[in-house]
Residue, then its C-alpha position, 0 to 999 in steps of 0.5 A: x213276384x208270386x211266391x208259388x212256382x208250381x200249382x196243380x189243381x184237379x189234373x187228370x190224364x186218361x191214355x186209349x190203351x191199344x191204338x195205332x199211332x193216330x196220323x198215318x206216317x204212309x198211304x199203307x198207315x191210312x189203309x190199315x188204320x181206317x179198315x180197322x176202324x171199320x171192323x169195330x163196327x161189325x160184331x166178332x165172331x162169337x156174335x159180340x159187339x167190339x167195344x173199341x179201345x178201353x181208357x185207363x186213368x194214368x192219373x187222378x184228380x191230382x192238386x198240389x202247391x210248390x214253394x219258389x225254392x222248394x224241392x219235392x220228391x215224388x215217390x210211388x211204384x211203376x206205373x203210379x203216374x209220376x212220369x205223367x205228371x212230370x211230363x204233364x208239367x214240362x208241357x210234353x203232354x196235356x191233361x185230360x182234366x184240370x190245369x197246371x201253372x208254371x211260374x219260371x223256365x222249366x228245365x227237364x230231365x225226362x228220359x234219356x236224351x228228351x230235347x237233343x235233336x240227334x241230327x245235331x251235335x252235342x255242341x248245337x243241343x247245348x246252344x239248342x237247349x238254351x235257346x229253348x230255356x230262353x236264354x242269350x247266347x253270352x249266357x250260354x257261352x259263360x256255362x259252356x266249358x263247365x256243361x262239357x266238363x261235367x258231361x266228359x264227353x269234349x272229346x265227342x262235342x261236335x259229333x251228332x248225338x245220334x251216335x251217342x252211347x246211352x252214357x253219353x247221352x245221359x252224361x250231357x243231357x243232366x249236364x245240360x239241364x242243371x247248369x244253363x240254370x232253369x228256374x225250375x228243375x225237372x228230374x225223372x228216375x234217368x240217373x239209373x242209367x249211369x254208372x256209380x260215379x256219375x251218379x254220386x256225381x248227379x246227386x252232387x250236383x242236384x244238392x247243390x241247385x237245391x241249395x240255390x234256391x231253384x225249385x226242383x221236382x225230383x222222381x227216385x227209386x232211390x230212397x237215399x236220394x230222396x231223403x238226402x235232397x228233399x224236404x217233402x215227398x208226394x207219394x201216388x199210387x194208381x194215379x192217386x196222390x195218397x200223400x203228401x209230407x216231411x220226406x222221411x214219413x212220406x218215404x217210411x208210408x211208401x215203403x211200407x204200402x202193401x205191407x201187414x199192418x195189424x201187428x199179426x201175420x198168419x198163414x193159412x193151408x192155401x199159401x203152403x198147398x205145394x208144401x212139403x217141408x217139416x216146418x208150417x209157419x201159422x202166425x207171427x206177433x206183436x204183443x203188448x205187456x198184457x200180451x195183446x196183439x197190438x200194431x203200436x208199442x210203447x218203448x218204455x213198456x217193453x213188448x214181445x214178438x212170438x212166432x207159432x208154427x206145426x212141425x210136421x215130423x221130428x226137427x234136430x238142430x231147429x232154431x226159430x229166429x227173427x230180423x228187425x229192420x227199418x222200413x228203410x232196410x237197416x238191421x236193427x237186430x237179429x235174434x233166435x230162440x236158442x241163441x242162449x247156451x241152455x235153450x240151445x241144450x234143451x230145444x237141440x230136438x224137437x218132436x213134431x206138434x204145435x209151438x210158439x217160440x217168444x222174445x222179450x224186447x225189454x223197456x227202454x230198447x227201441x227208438x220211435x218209428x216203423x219196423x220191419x219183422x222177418x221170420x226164419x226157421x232153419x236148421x245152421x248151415x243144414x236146411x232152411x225150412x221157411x223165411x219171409x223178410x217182410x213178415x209185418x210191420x208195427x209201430x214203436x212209440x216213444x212216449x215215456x222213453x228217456x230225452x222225451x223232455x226234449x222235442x227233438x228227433x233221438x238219432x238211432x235205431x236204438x233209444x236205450x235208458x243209460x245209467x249215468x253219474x254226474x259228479x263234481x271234480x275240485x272246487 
């Protein structure tokens, strides 16, 4: 048995964007439709041609490979292409370009309700869904009470769907799709839909068909999700896949997509044409310990961050800080340039003019990864002059940091370099 469950090669899909629906429900539909179709052929009123219907490309020459027990997550903004390519592979749509090969009865969780007949009852969708996957009625009959159970919806099982609640809908139909034991699992973002407790519920229940052995394909916004139930993540982008690897490097490049990544961040007159504030940011950094503005820092050496602004008029009570975070939103530290008493006393007033306000990060502080840089300016509990949380990111690198002997991953935001005593108590 092969030991690929999925395989992509080049697949591209194109949508016509602005159509009716191309088989006419009514005699009124035809009319229509075909009278349209013949004014496209006469020119416009401004004397151009229609150009008919424009074309956009949801996806882009797209390959890929999933391992027989495999769970991939797909990751990217709205409009990327992962629910085309998922539907695309739970065989609702063709592609335009390429093929796919399914190795294994595919289970999927489009949308809410995808494969419910609403005319039938909850109980007929179960023998209904199974049937689909290929299955005996005595295995449906083994996983019947759990399916129920799982979906608490018993109460309502012989009632038709079509009277469903969006919850209950959702509530069944995961139930459906990850107890009747497909071999390949299908999920879209759908569990948005339910409220917290069935979500942790759901994710519950994904963990444990990964662990199984079943392959799954799994779409979230849900970084945490991703990164608890997957190993690799593909990332797409404008129909493109732009990546694809271990989940956390994969999550940390989607999260950081759009982001400044030159290690300086400025603003220029136009982003402040309607501004009126005393406070103009002009530009924040990341310098190194030659004081060059750098993307990539080493840990062991220290770096600073210095953040040059103009004040426009006379400031009391100004405080200039910075926030860093991960790329995944976690707060490593926050900090302002008068939170020492002295600089407090001093800089209590500012006269207007250009600054530059710098911390120090020292040696041996940071942990490796990508970070987040925010800036803040403000006046405590007074005024907020500006802030942007997501100013830029840079890089920390952990050559030279302490444990390095070791290759594995340092858990923590922070890596600091502890003094440490080892002494021999006895004999």
């Amino acid at each position: 048995m092969s030991e690929i469950a999925i395989r992509v090669e080049n697949i591209a899909k194109q949508y016509r964007i602005g159509l009716l629906q191309e088989r006419p429900d009514t005699l009124r539909d035809l009319v229509t439709s075909n009278v349209q179709r013949a004014g496209r052929w006469f020119k416009r009123g401004d004397g151009s041609r229609s150009e008919g219907p424009s074309h956009i490309w949801a996806l882009k020459d797209i390959s890929f490979e999933v391992e027989r027990g495999q769970v991939l997550g797909i990751v990217g903004r709205n409009g990327a292409g992962k629910s085309t390519l998922l539907k695309i592979l739970s065989r609702v749509t063709d592609p335009t370009l390429g093929y796919g090969e399914i190795h294994g009865r595919v289970g999927s969780l489009l949308e809410v309700g995808t494969g419910f007949h609403p005319e039938l009852s909850g109980r007929e969708n179960i023998y209904l869904n199974g049937a689909i996957l290929g299955m005996r009625r005595e295995e449906i009959d083994r996983k019947f009470d759990e399916i129920v159970a799982f979906s608490e919806v018993g109460k309502f099982i012989d009632t038709p769907v079509k009277r469903f609640s969006s919850g209950m809908y959702l509530r069944l139909a995961f139930a459906v799709a990850a107890h009747l034991e497909p071999e390949i699992l299908v999920v879209d973002e759908v569990l948005a839909v339910g409220d917290a407790e069935f979500q942790r519920k759901c994710l519950g229940k994904m963990s444990d068909v990964a662990q199984e052995g079943r392959t799954v394909l799994f779409v979230s916004h849900n970084m945490s999700a991703i990164l608890r139930l997957t190993q690799e993540t593909i990332v797409l982008d404008q129909g493109k896949m732009v990546m694809r690897a271990p989940t956390p490097d994969a999550v940390d490049y989607y999260l950081n997509m759009g982001l400044t990544k030159q290690g300086e961040r400025t603003w220029s007159d136009e982003d402040f044409f309607n501004h009126k504030g005393p406070f103009i940011p002009i530009a924040l950094r990341v310098l190194n310990l030659a004081k060059q503005v750098v993307d990539t820092v080493i840990a062991a050496e220290g770096f600073s961050i210095e953040v040059e602004y103009q004040l426009s008029e006379d400031i009391s009570g100004l405080r200039v800080g910075i926030y860093m975070m991960t790329t995944r939103g976690e707060i490593v530290f926050t900090s302002f340039d008068t939170d020492a008493e002295h600089m407090f006393e001093k800089h209590t007033s500012r006269a207007s003019g250009r600054y530059i306000s710098r911390c120090e990060v020292p040696p041996d502080l940071m942990n490796e990864g990508r970070y987040v840089l925010g800036v803040n300016a403000s006046s405590y509990r007074i005024q907020r002059y500006f802030q942007d949380d997501k100013a830029l990111t840079f890089t920390v690198d952990a050559t030279g940091a302490p444990g390095m002997q070791w290759p594995e991953p340092r858990l923590g935001l922070v890596r600091p370099k502890l003094d440490w005593s080892i002494g021999k108590v006895g004999r």
